[in-house]
C-alpha positions in Angstrom: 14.7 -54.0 16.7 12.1 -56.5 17.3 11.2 -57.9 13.3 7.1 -58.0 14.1 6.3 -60.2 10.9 7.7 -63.0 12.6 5.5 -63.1 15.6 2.1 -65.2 14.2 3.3 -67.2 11.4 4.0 -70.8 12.0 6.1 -71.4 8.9 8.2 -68.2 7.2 9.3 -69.2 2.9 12.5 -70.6 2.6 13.1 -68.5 -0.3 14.1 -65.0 1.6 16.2 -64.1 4.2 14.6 -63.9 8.0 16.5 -61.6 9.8 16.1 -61.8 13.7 17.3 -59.2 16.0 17.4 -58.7 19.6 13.7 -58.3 21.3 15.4 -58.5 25.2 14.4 -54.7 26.1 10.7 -54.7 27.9 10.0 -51.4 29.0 7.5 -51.4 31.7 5.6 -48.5 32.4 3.2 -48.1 35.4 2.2 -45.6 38.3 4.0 -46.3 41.7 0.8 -48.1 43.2 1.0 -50.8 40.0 4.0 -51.5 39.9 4.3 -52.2 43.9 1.9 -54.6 42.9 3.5 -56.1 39.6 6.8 -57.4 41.3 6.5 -61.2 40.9 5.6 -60.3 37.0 8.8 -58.0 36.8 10.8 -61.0 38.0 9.1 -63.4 36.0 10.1 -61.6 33.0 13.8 -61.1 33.9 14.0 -64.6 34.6 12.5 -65.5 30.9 15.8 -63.3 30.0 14.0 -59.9 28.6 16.1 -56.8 30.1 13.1 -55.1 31.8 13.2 -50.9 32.2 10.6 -50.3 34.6 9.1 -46.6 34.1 7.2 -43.7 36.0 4.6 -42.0 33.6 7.0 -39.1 34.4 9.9 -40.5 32.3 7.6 -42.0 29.5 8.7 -39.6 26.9 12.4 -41.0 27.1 11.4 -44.3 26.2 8.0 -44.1 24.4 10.1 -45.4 21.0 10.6 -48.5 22.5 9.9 -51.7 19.9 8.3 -53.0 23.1 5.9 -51.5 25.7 3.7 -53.0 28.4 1.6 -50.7 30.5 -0.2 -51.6 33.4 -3.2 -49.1 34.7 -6.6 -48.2 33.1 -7.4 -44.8 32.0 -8.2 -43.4 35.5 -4.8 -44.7 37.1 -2.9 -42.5 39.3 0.3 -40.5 38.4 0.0 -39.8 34.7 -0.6 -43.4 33.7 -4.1 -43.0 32.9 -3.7 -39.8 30.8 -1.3 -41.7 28.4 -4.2 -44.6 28.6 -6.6 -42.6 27.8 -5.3 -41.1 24.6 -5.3 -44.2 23.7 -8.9 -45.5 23.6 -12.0 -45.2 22.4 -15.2 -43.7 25.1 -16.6 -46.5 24.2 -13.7 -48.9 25.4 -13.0 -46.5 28.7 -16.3 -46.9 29.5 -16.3 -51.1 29.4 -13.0 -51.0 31.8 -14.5 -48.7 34.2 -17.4 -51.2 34.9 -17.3 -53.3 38.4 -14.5 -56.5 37.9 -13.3 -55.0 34.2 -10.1 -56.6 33.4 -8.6 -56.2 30.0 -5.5 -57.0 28.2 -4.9 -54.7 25.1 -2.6 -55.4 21.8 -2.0 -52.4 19.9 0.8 -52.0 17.0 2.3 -49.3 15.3 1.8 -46.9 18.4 4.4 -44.5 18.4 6.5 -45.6 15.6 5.9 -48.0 13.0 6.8 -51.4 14.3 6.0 -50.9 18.3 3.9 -53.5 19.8 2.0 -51.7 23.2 0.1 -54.4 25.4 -1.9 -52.5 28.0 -3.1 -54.8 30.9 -5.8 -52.8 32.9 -8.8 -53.3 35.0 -11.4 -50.8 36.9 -9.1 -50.5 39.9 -5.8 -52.0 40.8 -6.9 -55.6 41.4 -8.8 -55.6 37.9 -4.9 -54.3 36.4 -3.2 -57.0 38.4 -5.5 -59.6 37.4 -5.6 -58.3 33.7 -1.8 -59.7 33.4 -2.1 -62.2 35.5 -4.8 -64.4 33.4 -3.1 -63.0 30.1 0.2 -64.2 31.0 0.4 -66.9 28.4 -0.9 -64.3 25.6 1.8 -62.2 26.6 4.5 -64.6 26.4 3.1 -65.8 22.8 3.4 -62.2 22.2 6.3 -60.7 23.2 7.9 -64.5 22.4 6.9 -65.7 19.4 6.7 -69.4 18.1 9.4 -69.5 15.2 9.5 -71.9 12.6 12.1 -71.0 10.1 13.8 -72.4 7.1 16.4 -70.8 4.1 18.2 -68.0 4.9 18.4 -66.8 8.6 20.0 -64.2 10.5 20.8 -63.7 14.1 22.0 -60.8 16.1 22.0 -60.7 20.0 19.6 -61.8 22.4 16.3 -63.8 20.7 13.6 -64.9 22.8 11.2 -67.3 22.0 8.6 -69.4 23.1 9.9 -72.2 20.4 12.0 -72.6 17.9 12.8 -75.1 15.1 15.4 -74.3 12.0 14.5 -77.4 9.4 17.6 -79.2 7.8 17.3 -76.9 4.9 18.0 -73.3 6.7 21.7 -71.8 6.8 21.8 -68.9 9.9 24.0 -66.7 10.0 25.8 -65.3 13.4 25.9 -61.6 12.8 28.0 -61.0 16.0 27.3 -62.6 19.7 24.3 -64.6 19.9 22.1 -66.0 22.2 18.7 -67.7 21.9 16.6 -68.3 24.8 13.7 -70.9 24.4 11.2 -71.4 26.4 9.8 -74.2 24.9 12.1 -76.4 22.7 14.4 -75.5 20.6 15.4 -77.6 17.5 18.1 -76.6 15.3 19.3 -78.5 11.9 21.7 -77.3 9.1 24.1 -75.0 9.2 25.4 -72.2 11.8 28.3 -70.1 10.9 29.6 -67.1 12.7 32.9 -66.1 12.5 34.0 -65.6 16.0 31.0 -65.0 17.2 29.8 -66.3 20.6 26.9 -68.6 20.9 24.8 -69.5 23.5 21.3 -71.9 23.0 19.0 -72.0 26.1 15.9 -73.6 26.8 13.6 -74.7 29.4 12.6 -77.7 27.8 14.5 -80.0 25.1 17.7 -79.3 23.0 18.1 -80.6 19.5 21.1 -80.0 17.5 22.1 -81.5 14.3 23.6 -80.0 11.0 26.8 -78.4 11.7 27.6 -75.3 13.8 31.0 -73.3 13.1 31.7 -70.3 15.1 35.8 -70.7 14.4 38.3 -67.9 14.5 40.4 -68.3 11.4 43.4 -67.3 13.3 42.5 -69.9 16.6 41.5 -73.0 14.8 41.2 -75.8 17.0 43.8 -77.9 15.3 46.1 -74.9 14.9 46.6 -74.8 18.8 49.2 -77.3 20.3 48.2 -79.4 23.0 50.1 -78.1 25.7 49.2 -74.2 25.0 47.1 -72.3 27.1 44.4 -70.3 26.3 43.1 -68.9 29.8 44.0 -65.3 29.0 42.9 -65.3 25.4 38.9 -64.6 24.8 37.8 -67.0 22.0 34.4 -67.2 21.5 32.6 -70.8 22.3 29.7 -72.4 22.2 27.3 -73.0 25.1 23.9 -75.9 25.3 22.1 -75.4 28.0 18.7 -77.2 28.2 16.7 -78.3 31.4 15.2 -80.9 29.5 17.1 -83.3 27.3 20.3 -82.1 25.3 20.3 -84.5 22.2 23.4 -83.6 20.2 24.3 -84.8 16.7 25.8 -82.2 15.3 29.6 -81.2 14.2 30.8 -78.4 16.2 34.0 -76.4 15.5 34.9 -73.9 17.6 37.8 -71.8 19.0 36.8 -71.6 22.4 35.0 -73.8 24.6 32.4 -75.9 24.0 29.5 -76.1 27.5 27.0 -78.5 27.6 24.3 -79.0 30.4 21.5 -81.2 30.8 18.5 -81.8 33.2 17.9 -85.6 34.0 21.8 -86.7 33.0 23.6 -83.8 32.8 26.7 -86.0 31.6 25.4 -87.9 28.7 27.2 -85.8 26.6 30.0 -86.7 28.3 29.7 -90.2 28.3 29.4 -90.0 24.7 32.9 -88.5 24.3 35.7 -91.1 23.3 38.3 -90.1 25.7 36.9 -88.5 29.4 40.7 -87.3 29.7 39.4 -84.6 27.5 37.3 -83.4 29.8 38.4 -80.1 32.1 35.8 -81.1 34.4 32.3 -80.7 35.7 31.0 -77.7 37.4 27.9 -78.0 39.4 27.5 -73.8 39.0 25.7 -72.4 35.7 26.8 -69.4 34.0 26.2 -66.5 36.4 27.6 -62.9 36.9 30.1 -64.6 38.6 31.3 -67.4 37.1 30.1 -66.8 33.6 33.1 -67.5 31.1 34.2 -63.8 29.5 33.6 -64.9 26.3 29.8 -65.2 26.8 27.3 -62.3 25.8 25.3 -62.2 28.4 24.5 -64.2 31.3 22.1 -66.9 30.4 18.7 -66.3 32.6 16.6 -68.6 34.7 14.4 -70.7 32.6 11.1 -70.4 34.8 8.3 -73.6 35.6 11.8 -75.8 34.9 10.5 -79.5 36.1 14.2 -80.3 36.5 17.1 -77.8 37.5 20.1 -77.3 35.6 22.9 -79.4 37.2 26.9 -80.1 35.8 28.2 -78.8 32.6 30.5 -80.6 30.5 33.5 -78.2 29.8 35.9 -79.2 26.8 38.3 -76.3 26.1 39.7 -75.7 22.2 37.7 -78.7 20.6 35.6 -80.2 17.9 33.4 -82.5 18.2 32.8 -85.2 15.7 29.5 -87.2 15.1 30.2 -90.7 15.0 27.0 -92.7 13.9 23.7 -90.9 16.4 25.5 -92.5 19.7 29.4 -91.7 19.5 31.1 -88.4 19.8 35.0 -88.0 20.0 37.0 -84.4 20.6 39.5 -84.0 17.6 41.6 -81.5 19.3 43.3 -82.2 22.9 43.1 -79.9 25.3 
């Protein structure tokens, strides 16, 4: 469930728990003519990360509970699109998009359920539609991914999408399971993240901070419980993954059971470089997380940051570690491998 308070607000009280949830689902709804049209914004919002249902006006009552719901067509579109556009609006407003050029993007709340965003994008004709998400594009993204600025109590549950987000020294989140936060702007994290063998994965398109301390440990695979010479390649601990297409700035502790992946745009193996010992290393893969290579232990498969300046390159692998800040330059792995 998509938490809608946190949507405008640039700065939530420390005093009360935030609890974030997954917003990934984006059900699309649109006539066939539309949506023939629409296929660069489909892929545009895959590649941002959100888990897009695409649906005929004929399937609409499966999926009209959605938390999130972008239709594109105006109240005289073809196929059934129009009627459920039309129940919608005023004469007054179907009357404005039916005039010559009309283009229109819509924001409605509380539609179906209480909760539900709608954004309708629609135009006199198909070109006025198309154009009605194409110049709204950045409204839609501040929309449907929200500028967070959080502090005290913070919770996290699957996939969280973002346009920005910054946790101040002061917040504590909590991993309420697998996580994975996809920024598309930058994402700055101090204090405290704790998850009990939970998976997590921070992406962004632009700049990584993380300081504070991050703990997603399984009591039972502690990194200093596991001898140097044991293998773990058949065992599914949880890790940690950074992956930022812009600079990765790390001064943070980080315990984990798993693996610890770090990427980074213009030198991709700083991190490494900062390490104390490069025999700690497992190496350097040129290939990020896909379907194919992903490591099992990761949610999901991290998306495509879109508009990246510089393309993700090598990750830094180090298997059943901790990292340890030493000063803001040095960082040494506490565990061997």
């Amino acid at each position: 469930m998509i938490v809608f308070m946190l949507l405008f607000p640039s700065q939530i009280p420390t005093r009360q728990e935030i609890i974030l949830e997954s917003n990934s689902e984006l059900v699309i709804l649109s006539n066939s003519i539309d949506i023939g049209l629409a296929g660069d914004f489909l892929e545009e919002m895959r590649q941002l990360g959100f888990d897009v249902v695409s649906l005929h006006p004929s399937q609409f009552s499966t999926q009209r509970m959605a938390d999130l719901i972008i239709i594109l067509g105006g109240p005289d579109a073809y196929e059934g699109t129009g009627g459920i556009v039309g129940s919608l609006l005023n004469s007054s407003m179907m009357s404005t998009v039916r005039k010559r050029d009309a283009s229109f993007l819509l924001e409605l709340h509380d539609v179906w359920k209480e909760g539900q965003m709608v954004l309708i994008a629609m135009g006199c004709n198909r070109n006025g539609t198309r154009r009605a998400y194409q110049e709204g594009y950045d409204r839609i993204l501040s929309t449907i991914a929200p500028r967070l600025q959080l502090g005290g109590e913070v919770r996290i549950k699957g996939k969280v999408i973002t346009s920005s987000l910054k946790l101040g020294p002061d917040t504590t989140v909590h991993l309420d399971g697998d996580t994975m936060i996809v920024s598309l702007g930058p994402l700055e994290m101090t204090g405290r993240v704790v998850g009990e063998c939970a998976a997590l994965a921070l992406i962004s398109s632009s700049n990584i901070t993380l300081q504070g301390e991050v703990n997603n440990s399984c009591p039972s695979h502690p990194p200093e419980a596991i001898p140097p010479n044991q293998s773990t390649e058949n065992v599914i601990l949880p890790g940690v993954l950074v992956w930022g297409a812009g600079n990765v700035t790390i001064k943070a502790n980080i315990t984990t059971s798993g693996e610890i992946m770090v990427s980074g745009g213009p030198n991709p193996l700083e991190v490494g470089k900062r390490l104390e010992s490069g025999q700690n290393l497992s190496g350097a893969s040129h290939v990020p997380p896909s379907q194919g290579n992903k490591p099992k232990w990761l949610p999901w498969v991290p998306p495509n940051p879109v508009k990246q300046q510089q393309p993700f390159k090598n990750f830094v692998v180090v298997k059943n570690s901790k990292f340890v800040q030493r000063g803001q330059r040095r960082l040494r792995v506490a565990a061997a491998l």
